[in-house]
C-alpha positions in Angstrom: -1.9 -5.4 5.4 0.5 -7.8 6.8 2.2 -10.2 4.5 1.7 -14.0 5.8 5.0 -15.3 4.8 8.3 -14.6 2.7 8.0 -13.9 -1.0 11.8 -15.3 -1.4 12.2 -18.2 1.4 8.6 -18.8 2.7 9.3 -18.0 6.2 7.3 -16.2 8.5 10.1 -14.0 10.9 9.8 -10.8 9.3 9.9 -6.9 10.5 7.9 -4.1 8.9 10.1 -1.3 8.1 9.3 2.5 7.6 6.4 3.3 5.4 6.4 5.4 3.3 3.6 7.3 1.5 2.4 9.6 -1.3 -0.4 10.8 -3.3 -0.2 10.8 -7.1 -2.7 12.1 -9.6 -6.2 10.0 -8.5 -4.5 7.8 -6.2 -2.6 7.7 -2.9 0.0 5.4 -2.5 1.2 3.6 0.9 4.8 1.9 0.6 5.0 -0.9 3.0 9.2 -2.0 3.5 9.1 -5.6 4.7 12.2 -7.4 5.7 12.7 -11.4 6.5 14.7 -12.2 9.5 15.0 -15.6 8.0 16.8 -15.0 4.8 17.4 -11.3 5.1 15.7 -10.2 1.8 14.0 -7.3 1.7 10.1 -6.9 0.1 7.7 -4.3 -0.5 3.8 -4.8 -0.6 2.0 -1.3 -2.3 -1.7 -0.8 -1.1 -3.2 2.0 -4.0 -6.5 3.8 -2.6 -8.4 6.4 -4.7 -7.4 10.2 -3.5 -10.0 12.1 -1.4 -10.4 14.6 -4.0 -10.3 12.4 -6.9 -12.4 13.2 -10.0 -14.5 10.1 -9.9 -15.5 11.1 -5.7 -16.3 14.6 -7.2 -18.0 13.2 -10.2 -20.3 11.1 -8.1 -21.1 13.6 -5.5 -22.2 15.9 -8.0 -24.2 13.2 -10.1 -26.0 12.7 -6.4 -26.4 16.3 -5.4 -28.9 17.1 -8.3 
């Protein structure tokens, strides 16, 4: 899930900081900290998967199981 380019400046020199994750409700959250080495902003980019144990997954396993 690395970003191609700069949000700010467009360049293409950057460093991934420390993730940093958690799990919410239904979802789990992963926090990537990017940083450009060209204009020394700082981005994030936020991937959202469903939880393991979501109620959807054990909706639809018990929907199958019957």
């Amino acid at each position: 899930m690395e970003p191609i380019m700069c949000p700010f400046c467009g360049g293409t020199n950057l460093f991934q900081e420390d993730d940093y994750s958690l799990e919410l409700d239904y979802e789990y959250w992963t926090i990537h900290h990017w940083e450009c080495l060209d204009c020394a902003q700082s981005f994030d980019k936020i991937e959202i998967l469903p939880a393991p144990n979501s109620f959807e997954t054990i909706n639809n396993n018990e929907s199958t199981i019957h």
